[in-house]
C-alpha positions in Angstrom: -5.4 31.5 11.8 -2.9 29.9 9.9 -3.9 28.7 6.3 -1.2 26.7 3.8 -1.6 23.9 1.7 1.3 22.1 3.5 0.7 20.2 6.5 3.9 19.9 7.9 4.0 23.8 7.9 0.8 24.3 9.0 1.2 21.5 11.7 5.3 23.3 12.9 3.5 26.8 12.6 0.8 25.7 14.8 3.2 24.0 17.5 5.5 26.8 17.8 2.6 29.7 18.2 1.2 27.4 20.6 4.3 26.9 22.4 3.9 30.7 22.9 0.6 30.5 23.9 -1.1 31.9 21.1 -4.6 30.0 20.2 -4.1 28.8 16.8 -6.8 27.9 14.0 -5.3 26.0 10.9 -7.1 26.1 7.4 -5.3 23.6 4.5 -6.6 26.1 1.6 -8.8 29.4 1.5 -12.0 27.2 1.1 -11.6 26.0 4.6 -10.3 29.1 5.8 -13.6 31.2 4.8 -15.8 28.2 6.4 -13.5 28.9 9.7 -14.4 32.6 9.6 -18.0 32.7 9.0 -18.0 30.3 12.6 -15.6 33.2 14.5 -15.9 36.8 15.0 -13.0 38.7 13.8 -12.4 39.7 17.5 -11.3 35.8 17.6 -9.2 36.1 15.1 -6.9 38.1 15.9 -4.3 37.7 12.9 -4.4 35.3 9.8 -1.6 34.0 7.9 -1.5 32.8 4.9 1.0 31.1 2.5 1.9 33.2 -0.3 4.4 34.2 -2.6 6.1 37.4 -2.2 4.6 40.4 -4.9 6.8 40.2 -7.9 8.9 37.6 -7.0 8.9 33.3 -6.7 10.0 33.6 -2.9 7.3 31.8 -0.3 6.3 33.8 2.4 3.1 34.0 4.9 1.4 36.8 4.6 -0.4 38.6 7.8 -3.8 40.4 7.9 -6.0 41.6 10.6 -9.7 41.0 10.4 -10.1 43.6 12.9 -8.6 45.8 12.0 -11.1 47.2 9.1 -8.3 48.1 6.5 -8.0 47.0 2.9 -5.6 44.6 2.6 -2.8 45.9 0.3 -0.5 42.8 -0.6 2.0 44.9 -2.2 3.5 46.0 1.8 6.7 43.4 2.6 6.5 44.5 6.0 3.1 42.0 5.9 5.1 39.4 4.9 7.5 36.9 6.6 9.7 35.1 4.0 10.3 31.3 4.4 12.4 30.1 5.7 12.0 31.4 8.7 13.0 31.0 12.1 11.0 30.0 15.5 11.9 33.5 17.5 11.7 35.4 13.4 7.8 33.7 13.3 6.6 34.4 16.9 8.6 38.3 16.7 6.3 39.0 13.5 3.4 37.6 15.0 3.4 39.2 18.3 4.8 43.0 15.9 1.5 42.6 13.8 -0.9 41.3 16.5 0.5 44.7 18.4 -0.6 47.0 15.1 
């Protein structure tokens, strides 16, 4: 799941993850995004990314959490985060790196 309030992210994240052939569920804010979850298991959702800003700093970033995997989410870890801009091979890489945790 990818959630960001900007549709033309949200729409060149989607394309490129689907050009990889990752199944991708968009969200333009959290509201929608919690309305997506309660309809999927977090077995379906694999990852979620979401639009951010970087702890202690103004830099935009997605942040990446796994539903499945049960931990706390601790938003103070860079390594969770992918700062924008970003590249197509940077944004699948850290997809397919946390999908793999």
């Amino acid at each position: 799941m990818i959630v960001d309030d900007e549709s033309n992210i949200l729409n060149e994240v989607k394309a490129i993850l689907e050009q990889d052939e990752f199944e991708v569920v968009t969200a333009e804010n959290s509201r929608r995004a919690l309305e997506l979850m309660e309809n999927e298991t977090s077995q379906d959702l694999g990852l979620i990314l979401i639009d951010s800003l970087m702890p202690d700093t103004k830099q935009p970033a997605l942040f990446s959490m796994k539903p499945s995997s049960g931990k706390k989410v601790d938003t103070t870890k860079t390594d969770d985060f992918l700062m924008k801009p970003f590249t197509r091979e940077q944004l699948v890489d850290f997809v397919k790196s946390k999908i793999k945790q």
